[in-house]
C-alpha positions as CSV (number, residue, x, y, z in Angstrom):
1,X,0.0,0.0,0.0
2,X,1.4,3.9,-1.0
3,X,1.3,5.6,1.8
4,X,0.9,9.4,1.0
5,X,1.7,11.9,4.1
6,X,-0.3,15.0,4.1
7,X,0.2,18.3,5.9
8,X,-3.5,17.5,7.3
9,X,-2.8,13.7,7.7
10,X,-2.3,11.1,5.0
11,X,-3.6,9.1,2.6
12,X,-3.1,5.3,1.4
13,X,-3.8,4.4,-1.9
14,X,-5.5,1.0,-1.8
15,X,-6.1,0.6,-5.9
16,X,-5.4,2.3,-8.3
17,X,-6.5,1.1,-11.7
18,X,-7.8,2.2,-15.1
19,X,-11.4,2.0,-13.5
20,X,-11.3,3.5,-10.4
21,X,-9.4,4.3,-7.3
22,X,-10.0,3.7,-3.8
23,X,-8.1,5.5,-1.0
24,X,-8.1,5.7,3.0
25,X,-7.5,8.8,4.4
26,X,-7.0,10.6,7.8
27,X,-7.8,13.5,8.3
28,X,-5.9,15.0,11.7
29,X,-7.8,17.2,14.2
30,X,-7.9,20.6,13.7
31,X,-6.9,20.0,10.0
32,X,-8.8,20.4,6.8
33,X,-7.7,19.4,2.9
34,X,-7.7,22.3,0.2
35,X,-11.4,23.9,-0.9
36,X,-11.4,22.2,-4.2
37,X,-13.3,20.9,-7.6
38,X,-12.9,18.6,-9.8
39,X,-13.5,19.1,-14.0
40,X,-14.4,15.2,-14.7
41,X,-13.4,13.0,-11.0
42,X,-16.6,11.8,-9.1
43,X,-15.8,10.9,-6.0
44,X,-17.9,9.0,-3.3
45,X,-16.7,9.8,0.9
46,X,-17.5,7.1,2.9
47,X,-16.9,7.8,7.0
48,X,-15.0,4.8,9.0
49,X,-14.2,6.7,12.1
50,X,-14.6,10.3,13.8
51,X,-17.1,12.8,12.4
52,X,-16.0,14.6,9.2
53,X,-17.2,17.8,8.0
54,X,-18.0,18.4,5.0
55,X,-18.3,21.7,2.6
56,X,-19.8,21.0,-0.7
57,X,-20.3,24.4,-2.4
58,X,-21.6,26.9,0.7
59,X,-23.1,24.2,3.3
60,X,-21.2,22.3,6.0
61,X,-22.5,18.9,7.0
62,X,-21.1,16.4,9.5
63,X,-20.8,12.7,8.3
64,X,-20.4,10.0,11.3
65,X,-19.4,6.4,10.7
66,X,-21.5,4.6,8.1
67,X,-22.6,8.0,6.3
68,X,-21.5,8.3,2.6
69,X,-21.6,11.2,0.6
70,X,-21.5,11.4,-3.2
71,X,-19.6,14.3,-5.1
72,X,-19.9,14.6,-8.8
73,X,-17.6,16.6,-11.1
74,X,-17.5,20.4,-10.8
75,X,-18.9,20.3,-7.1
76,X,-17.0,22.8,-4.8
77,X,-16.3,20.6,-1.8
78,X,-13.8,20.4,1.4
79,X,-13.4,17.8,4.0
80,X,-12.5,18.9,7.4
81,X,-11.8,17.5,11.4
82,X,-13.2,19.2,14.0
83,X,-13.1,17.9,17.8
84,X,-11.5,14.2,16.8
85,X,-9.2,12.6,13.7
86,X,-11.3,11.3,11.3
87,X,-10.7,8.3,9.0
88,X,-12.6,8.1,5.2
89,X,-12.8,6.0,2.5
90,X,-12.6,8.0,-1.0
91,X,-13.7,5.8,-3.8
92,X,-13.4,7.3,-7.6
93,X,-12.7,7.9,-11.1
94,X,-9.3,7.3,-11.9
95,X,-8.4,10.8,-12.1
96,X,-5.7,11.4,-10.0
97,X,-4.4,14.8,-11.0
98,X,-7.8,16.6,-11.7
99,X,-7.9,18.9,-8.8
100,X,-8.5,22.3,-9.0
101,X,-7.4,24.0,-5.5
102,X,-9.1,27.3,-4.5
103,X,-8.2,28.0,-0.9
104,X,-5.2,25.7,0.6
105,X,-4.1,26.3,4.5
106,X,-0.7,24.9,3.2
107,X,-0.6,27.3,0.0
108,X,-1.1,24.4,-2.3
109,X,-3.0,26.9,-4.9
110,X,-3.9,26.6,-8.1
């Protein structure tokens, strides 16, 4: 398994293939990943542990374990770990590099 370090945690890339890719990622307390889009990935968040919050476009929501959220291309999205580390499963198209970063705590802008 890659493992991937991460300024807000890390991820491990489980498969990667010409179909899709599936990833498990932590996201660290007080941490969140860039505000971001994607032109063609679609990308399903599926919660393992913690509680992770989650902007897509304007709204916040909190997913808890067992609670999946879907997020098609284009969607302005962020994921985010409030009061605990929370762990994800990301499941997707095999886009790796379409990410389109608009804010970034770490200055990872596009």
């Amino acid at each position: 398994m890659n493992v991937i370090k991460k300024p807000w945690g890390q991820e491990e890339l489980i498969e990667v293939n010409n179909n899709y890719v599936v990833k498990r990622l932590t996201m660290n307390k007080g941490h969140q990943c860039s505000l971001q889009y994607h032109e063609e990935k679609h990308e399903t968040i599926y919660v393992v542990e913690g509680d992770l919050h989650v902007r897509i476009g304007d709204d916040w929501k909190v997913f808890s374990p067992g609670e999946f959220v879907a997020l098609p291309p284009k969607i302005i999205h962020r994921m985010k770990a409030v009061d605990m580390d929370a762990i994800y499963l990301e499941s997707s198209t095999p886009e790796l590099d379409d990410v389109i970063r608009l804010e970034d705590d770490y200055r990872k802008i596009d």
